[in-house]
C-alpha positions in Angstrom: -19.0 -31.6 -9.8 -15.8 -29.3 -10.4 -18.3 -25.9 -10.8 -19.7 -26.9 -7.4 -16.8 -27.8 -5.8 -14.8 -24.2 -7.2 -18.1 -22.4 -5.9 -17.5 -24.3 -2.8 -13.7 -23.1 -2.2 -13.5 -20.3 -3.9 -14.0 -17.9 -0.8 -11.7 -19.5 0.9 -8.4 -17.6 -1.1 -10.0 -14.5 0.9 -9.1 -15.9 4.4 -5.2 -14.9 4.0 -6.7 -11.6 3.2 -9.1 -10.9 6.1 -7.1 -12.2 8.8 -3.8 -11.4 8.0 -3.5 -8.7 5.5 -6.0 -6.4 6.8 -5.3 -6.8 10.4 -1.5 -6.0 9.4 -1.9 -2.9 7.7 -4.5 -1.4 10.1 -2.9 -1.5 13.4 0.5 0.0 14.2 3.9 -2.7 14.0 3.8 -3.2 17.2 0.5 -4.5 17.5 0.5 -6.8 14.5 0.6 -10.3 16.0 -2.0 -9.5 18.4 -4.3 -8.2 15.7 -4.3 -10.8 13.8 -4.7 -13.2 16.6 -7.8 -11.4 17.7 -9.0 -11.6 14.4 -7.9 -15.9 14.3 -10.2 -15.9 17.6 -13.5 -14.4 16.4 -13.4 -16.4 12.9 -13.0 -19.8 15.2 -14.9 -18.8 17.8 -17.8 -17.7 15.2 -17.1 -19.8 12.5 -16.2 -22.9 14.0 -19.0 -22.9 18.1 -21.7 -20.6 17.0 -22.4 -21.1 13.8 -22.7 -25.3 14.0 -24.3 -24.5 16.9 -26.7 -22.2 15.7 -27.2 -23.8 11.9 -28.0 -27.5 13.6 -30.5 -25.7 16.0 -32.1 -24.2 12.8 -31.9 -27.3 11.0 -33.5 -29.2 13.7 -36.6 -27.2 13.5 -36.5 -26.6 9.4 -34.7 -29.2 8.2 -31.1 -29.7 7.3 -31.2 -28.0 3.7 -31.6 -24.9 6.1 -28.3 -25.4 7.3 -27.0 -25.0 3.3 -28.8 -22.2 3.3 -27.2 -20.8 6.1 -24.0 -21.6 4.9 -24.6 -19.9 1.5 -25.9 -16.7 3.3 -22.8 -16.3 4.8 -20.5 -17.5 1.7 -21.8 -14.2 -0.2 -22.1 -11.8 2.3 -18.3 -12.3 2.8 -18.5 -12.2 -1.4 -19.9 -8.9 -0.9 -17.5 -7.7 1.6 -15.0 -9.0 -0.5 -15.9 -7.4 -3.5 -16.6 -3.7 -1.7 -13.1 -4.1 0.1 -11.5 -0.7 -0.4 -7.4 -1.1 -0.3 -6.3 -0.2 3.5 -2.7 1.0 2.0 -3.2 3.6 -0.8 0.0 4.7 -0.9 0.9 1.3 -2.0 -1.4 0.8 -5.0 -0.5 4.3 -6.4 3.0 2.8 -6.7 2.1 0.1 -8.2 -0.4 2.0 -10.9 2.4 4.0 -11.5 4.9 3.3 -14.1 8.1 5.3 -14.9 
């Protein structure tokens, strides 16, 4: 039960990095608050109307272990994503590899 509920929640530490992080250091300082707002709005709007909205459609036609299929589809695509993520601030981790 602990292995399935760490599978469960382990994507979850890469929220603060998708909508905060990456929004941050992509768009100019001025802009930083409305980035990631924009990105808090397409994660909700996504993640919280069209996907329930779509899965329970699905799972009214194929049953609901289509729905936890659904919902691990998208758990490792954003694994992938995750994993392929190249660093936005280069400058930044050369300082930090280098060591006087």
């Amino acid at each position: 039960m602990a292995l399935a509920g760490f599978v469960a929640n382990g994507g979850q530490g890469i929220a603060a990095l998708t909508l905060v992080i990456i929004p941050t250091e992509t768009v100019p300082a001025g802009f930083t608050a409305t980035a990631i707002g924009l990105a808090t709005l397409v994660g909700e709007i996504v993640g919280g109307t069209l996907a329930p909205a779509i899965s329970g459609a699905i799972a009214d036609r194929y049953g609901l272990g289509a729905s936890l299929w659904i919902a691990a589809g998208g758990a490792f695509v954003v694994f992938l994503v995750g994993v392929f993520m190249k660093e936005t601030a280069p400058a930044r981790s050369n300082d930090i590899l280098h060591v006087d």
